[in-house]
C-alpha positions as semicolon CSV with decimal commas, in nm:
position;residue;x (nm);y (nm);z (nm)
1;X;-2,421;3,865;-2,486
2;X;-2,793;3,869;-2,456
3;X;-2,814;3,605;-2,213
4;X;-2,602;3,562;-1,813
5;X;-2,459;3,243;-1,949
6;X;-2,288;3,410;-2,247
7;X;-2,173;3,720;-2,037
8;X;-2,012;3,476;-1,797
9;X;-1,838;3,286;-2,081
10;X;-1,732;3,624;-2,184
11;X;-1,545;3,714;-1,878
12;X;-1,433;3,377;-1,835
13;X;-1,197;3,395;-2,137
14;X;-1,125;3,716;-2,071
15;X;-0,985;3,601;-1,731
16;X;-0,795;3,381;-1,891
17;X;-0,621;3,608;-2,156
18;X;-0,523;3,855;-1,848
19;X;-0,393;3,521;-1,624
20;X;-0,214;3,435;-1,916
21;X;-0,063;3,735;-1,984
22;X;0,008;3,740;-1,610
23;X;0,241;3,482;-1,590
24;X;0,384;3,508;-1,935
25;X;0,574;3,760;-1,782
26;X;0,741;3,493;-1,597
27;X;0,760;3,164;-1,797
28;X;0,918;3,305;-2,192
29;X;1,039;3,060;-2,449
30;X;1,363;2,999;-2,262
31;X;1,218;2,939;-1,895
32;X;0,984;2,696;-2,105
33;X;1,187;2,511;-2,255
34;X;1,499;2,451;-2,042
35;X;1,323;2,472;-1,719
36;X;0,928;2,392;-1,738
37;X;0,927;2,113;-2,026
38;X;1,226;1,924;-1,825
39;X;1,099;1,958;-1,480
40;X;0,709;1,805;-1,643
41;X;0,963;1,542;-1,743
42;X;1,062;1,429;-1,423
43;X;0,725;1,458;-1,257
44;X;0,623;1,245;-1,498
45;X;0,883;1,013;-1,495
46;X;0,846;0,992;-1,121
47;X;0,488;0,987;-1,089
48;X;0,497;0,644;-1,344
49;X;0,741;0,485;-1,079
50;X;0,525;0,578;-0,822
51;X;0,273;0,390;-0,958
52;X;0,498;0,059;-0,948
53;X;0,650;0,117;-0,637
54;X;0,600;0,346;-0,362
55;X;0,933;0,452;-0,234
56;X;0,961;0,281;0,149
57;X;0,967;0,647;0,350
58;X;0,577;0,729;0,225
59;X;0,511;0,396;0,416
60;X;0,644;0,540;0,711
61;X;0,360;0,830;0,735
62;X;0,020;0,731;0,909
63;X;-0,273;0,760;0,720
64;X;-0,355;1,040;0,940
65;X;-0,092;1,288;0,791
66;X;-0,258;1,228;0,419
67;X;-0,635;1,309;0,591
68;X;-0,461;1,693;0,690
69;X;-0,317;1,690;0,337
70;X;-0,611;1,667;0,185
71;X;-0,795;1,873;0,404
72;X;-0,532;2,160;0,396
73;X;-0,570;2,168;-0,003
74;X;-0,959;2,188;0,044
75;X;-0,967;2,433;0,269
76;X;-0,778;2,702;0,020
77;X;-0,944;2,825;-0,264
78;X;-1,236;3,142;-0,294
79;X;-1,503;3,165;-0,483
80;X;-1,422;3,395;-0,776
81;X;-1,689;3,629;-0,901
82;X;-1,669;3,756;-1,253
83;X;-1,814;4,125;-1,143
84;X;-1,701;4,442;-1,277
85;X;-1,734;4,767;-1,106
86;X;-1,963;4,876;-1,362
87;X;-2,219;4,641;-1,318
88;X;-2,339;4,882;-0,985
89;X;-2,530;5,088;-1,290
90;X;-2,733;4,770;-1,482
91;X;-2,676;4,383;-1,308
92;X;-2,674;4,475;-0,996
93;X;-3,049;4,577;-1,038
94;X;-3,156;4,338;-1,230
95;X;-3,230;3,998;-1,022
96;X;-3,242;3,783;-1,306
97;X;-2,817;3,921;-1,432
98;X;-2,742;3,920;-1,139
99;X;-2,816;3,650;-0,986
100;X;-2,744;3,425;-1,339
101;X;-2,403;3,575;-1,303
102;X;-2,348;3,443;-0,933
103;X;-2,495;3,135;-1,056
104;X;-2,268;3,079;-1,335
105;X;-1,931;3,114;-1,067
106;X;-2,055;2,897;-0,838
107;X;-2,060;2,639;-1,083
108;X;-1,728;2,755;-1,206
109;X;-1,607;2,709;-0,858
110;X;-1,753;2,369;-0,794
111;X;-1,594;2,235;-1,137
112;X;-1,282;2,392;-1,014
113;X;-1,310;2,221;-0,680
114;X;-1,344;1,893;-0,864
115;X;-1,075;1,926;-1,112
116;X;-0,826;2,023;-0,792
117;X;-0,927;1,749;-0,598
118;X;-0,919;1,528;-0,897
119;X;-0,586;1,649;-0,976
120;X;-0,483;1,575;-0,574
121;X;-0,614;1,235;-0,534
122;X;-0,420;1,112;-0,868
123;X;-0,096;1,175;-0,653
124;X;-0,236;0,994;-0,337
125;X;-0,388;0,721;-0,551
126;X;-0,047;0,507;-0,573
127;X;0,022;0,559;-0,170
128;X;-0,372;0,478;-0,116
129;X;-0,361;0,153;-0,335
130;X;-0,060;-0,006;-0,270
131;X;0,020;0,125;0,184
132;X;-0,361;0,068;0,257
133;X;-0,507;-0,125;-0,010
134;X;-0,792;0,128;0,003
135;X;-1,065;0,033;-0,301
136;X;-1,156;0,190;-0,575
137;X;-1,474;0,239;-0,405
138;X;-1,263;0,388;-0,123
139;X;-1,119;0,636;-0,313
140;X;-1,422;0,759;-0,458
141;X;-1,620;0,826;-0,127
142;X;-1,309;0,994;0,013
143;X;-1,268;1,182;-0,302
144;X;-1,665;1,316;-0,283
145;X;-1,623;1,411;0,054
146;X;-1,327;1,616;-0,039
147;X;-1,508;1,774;-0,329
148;X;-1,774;1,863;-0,078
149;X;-1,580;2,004;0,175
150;X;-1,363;2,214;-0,067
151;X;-1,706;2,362;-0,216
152;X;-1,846;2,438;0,135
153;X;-1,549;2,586;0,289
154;X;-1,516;2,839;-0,012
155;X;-1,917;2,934;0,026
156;X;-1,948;2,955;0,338
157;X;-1,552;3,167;0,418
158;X;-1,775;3,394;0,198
159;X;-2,027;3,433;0,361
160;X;-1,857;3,493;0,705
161;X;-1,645;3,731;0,520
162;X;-1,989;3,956;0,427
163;X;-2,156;3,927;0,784
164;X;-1,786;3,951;1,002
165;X;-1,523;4,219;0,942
166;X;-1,186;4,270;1,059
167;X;-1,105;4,060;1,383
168;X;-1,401;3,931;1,468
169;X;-1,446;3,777;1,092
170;X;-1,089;3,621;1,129
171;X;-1,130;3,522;1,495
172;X;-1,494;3,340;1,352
173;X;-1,275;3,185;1,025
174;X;-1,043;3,038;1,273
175;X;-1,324;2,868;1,488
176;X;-1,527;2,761;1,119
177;X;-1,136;2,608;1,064
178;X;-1,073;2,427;1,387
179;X;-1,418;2,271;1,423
180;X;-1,430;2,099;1,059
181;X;-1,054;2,024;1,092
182;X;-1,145;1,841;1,405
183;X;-1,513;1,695;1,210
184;X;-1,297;1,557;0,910
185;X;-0,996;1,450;1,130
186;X;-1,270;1,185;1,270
187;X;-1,540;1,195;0,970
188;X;-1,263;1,082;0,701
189;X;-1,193;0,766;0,844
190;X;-1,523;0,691;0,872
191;X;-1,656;0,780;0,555
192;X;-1,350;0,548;0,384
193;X;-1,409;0,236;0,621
194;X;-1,819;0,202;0,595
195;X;-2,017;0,270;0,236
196;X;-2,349;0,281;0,466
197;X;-2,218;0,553;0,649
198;X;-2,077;0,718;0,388
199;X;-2,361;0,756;0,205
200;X;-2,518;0,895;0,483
201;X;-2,258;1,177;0,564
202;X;-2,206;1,288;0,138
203;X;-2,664;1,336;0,148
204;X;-2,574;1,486;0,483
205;X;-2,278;1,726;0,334
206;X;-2,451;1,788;0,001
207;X;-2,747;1,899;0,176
208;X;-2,557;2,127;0,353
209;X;-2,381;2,256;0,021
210;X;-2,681;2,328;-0,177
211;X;-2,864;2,521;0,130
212;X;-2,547;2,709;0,123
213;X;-2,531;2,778;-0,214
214;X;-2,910;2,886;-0,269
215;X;-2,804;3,092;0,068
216;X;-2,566;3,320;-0,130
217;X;-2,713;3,329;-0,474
218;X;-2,984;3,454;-0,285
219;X;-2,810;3,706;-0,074
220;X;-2,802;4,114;-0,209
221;X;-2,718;4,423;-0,070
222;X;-2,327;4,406;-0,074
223;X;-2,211;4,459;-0,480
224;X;-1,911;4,640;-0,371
225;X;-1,786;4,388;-0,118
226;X;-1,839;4,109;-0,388
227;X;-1,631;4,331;-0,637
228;X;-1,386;4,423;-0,418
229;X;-1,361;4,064;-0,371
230;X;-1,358;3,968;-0,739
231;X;-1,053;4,195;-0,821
232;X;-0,875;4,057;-0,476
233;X;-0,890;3,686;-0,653
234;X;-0,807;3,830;-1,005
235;X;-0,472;4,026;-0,910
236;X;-0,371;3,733;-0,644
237;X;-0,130;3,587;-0,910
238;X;0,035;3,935;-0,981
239;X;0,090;3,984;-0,579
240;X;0,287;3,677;-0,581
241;X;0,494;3,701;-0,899
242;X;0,587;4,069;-0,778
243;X;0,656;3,919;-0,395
244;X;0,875;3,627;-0,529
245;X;1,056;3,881;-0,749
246;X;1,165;4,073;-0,500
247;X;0,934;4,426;-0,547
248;X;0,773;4,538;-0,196
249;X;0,408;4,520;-0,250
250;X;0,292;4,742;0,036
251;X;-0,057;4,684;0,145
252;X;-0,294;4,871;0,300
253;X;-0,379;4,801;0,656
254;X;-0,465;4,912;0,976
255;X;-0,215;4,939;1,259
256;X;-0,272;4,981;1,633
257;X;-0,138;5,292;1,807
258;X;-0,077;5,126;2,128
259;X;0,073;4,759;2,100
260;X;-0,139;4,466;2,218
261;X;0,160;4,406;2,493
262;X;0,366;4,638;2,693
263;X;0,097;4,940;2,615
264;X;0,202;5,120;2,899
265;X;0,612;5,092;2,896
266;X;0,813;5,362;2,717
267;X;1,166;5,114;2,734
268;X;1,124;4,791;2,700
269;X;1,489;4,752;2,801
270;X;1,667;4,920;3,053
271;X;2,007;4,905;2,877
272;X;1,977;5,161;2,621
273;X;2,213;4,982;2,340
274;X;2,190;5,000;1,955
275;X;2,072;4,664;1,928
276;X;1,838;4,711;2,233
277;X;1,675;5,004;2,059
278;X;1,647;4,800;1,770
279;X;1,511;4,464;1,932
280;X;1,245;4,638;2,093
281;X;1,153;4,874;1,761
282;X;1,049;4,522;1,592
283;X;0,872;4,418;1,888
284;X;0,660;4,715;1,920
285;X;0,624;4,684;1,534
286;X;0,512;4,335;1,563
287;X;0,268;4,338;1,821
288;X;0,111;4,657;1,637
289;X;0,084;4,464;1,326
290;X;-0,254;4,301;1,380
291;X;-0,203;4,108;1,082
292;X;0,159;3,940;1,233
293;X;-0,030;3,873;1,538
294;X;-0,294;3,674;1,353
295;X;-0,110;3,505;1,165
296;X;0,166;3,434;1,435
297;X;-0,146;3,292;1,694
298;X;-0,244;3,107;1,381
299;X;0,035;2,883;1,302
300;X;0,073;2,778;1,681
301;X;-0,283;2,679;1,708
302;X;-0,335;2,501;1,383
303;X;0,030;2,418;1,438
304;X;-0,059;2,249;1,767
305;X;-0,390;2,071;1,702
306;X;-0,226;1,932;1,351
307;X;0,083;1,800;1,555
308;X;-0,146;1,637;1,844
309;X;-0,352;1,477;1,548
310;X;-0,041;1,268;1,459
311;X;0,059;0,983;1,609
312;X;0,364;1,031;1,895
313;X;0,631;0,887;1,695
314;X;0,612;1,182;1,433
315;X;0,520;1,460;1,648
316;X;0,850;1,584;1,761
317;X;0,908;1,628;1,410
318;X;0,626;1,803;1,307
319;X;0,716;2,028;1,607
320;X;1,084;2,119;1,458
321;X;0,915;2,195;1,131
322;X;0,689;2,432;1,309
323;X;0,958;2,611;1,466
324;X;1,136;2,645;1,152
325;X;0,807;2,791;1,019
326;X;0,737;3,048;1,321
327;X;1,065;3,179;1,299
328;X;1,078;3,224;0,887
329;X;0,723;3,415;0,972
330;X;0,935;3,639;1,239
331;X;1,184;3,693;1,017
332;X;1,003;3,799;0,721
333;X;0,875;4,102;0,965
334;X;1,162;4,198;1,086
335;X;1,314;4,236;0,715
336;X;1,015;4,372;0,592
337;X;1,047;4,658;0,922
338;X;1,384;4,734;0,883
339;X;1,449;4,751;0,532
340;X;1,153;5,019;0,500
341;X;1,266;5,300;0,374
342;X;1,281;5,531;0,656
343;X;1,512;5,267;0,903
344;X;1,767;5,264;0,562
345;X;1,843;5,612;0,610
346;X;2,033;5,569;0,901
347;X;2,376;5,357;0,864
348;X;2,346;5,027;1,082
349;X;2,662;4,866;1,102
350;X;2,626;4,483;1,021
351;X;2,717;4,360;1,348
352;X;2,442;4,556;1,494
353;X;2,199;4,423;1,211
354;X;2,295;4,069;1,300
355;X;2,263;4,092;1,679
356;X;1,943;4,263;1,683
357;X;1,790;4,051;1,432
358;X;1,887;3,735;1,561
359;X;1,799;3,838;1,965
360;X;1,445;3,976;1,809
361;X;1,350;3,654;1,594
362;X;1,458;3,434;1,919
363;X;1,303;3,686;2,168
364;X;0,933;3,691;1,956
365;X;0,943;3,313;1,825
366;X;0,977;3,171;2,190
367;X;0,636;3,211;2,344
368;X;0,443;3,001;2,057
369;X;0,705;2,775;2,035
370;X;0,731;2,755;2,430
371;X;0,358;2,685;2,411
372;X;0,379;2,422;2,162
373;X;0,628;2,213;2,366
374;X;0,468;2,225;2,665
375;X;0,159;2,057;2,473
376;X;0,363;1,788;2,257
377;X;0,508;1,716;2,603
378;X;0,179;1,689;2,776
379;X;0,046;1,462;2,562
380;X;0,325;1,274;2,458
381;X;0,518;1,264;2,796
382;X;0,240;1,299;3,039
383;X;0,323;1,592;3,321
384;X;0,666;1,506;3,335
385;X;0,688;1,571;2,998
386;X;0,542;1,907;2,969
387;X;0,816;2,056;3,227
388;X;1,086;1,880;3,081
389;X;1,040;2,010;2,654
390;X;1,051;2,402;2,759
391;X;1,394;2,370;2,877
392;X;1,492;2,151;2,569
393;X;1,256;2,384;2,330
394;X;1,472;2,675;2,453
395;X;1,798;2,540;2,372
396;X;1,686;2,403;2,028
397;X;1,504;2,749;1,913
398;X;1,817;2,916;2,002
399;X;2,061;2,697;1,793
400;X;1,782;2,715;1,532
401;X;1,759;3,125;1,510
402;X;2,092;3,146;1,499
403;X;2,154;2,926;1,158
404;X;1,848;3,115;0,984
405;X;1,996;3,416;1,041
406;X;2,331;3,311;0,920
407;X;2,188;3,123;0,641
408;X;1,985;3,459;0,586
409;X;2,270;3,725;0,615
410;X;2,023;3,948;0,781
């Protein structure tokens, strides 16, 4: 390993011996073959009809709904940096390692970003070709722009991660979000319908993603960010294989002492019941969980500007999905709060359990969701509209809370 390029190579396959061993945990020679070989099967099997005939509901989406698809899957995805903590003591002094290292995952990240998108667009391909008779030609210049976007977006999230911390870096990540949502909401289109002005926008974007790139290769000072980073990307898979089988991963993170709301109330309620004390112990738990709160603001904006991108016809459907969504999110904190350890030592009767959790999830979901209908009916509706879906909203979140937490047996 005398040279960066080898050195990379060499951590490449050794990141793919741990991965592997990672989720052989999961997938032996049983799961294999009686679950994973049949289930290729069918997507097979379904993606070859697909190709002959696109089943008559994918005709009823608007071309719209594909464009947030694709930009959804391009948006995800981080640069991975193959750094070891070690390398404080001899790459990171040495420009020529160190930089041939960063080098080296970039690349590995833009082939990545290409192979994903490749791997996306032979799904949409069949709806593309035979809903909108889109080209081959088409397909390609959407499929470039997508590669593009994907390679920016994990660059320059980067980047904003090293220069913003905490809230302000999330609260800057959401903005970055919203304004290319919005740029390839409208840019997509365009780039699809006119090869003149396509051409223009990929020299435009791939300007854009080489200044970026020679931006971070560039860019020292910060090794133990960038490693904390690399091992962040490299345990991601165990996270979720130890969420999904049920072990509590408990992460580190900082918690208000004062909630964002209600800061200077001792009672919340003035009824002191059980399920009063407990309703308002996951409220003051949620809104000093600055990571709930994030992510809670998060789905009801991206929630709202996705839904107002779609045509009218599908948005009160995309609205019920996003209620469903807001109130899982809910959920999962309240389980996650009151199965802790120290609320188990005390015996809840299941009554209790049920009418707390079920008042809480309603009581914290209702705000977003209140907000959400009151834009659907704006813009859908006009004014008249927007007064009349609160009322309805109510009544539906309601009947909705009460089934997940039945379906739950919180």
């Amino acid at each position: 390993m005398n040279t960066p390029g080898k050195l990379f190579l060499n951590r490449l396959a050794n990141e793919w011996k741990f991965q592997y061993g990672v989720w052989k945990t999961v997938f032996d020679w049983t799961i294999i073959l009686y679950v994973v070989v049949p289930t290729i099967i069918i997507i097979v099997r379904q993606y070859l009809l697909l190709l002959h005939n696109v089943p008559p509901q994918f005709k009823l989406m608007p071309l719209e709904l594909y464009v947030g698809i694709v930009f959804l899957i391009t948006w995800r995805g981080r640069i991975r940096l193959f750094l070891e903590q070690a390398d404080q003591l001899f790459l990171n002094q040495n420009d020529h390692w160190y930089g041939g290292l960063l080098k080296m995952s970039i690349f590995y990240y833009l082939v990545k970003s290409v192979v994903i998108s490749a791997a996306l667009f032979a799904v949409l391909a069949p709806i593309f070709f035979q809903i909108y008779s889109f080209t081959w030609g088409q397909i390609v210049r959407f499929y470039v722009i997508a590669v593009l976007a994907k390679f920016i977006f994990g660059i320059f999230r980067q980047l904003l991660i090293r220069k913003f911390h905490g809230f302000k870096g999330k609260l800057v990540q959401i903005i970055f979000f919203i304004l290319w949502g919005i740029v390839f909401r409208y840019l997509a289109p365009l780039v699809i319908s006119s090869e003149a002005y396509a051409m223009a926008v990929i020299g435009g974007v791939l300007a854009i993603a080489v200044t970026l790139a020679v931006k971070r290769i560039s860019m020292r000072g910060m090794f133990l960010e960038d490693w904390a980073q690399a091992v962040e990307e490299k345990l991601k898979y165990v996270g979720f294989i130890l969420s999904v089988s049920g072990q509590k991963v408990k992460r580190p993170g900082a918690r208000r002492k004062r909630p964002w709301l209600f800061r200077n109330s001792g009672n919340i309620f003035r009824i002191r019941s059980g399920s009063n004390i407990l309703i308002e112990f996951g409220l003051k738990s949620f809104l000093r969980n600055k990571g709930a709160v994030l992510i809670y603001l998060q789905v009801i904006l991206f929630g709202t500007l996705f839904m107002l991108s779609l045509p009218a016809q599908w948005r009160w459907m995309v609205l019920a999905v996003l209620a469903f969504i807001l109130a899982s999110l809910v959920r999962l904190h309240w389980v996650e709060e009151f199965y802790s350890d120290f609320m188990q030592l005390f015996p809840w009767k299941q009554e209790l359990k049920h009418t707390a959790a079920e008042k809480f999830i309603f009581i914290t979901t209702l705000p977003g969701f209140l907000a959400m209908s009151f834009f659907y009916g704006l813009t859908t509706f006009s004014l008249l509209g927007a007064l009349a879906a609160p009322p309805i909203a109510f009544f539906f979140l309601r009947y909705l809370v009460r089934n997940i937490v039945l379906f739950a047996k919180i």
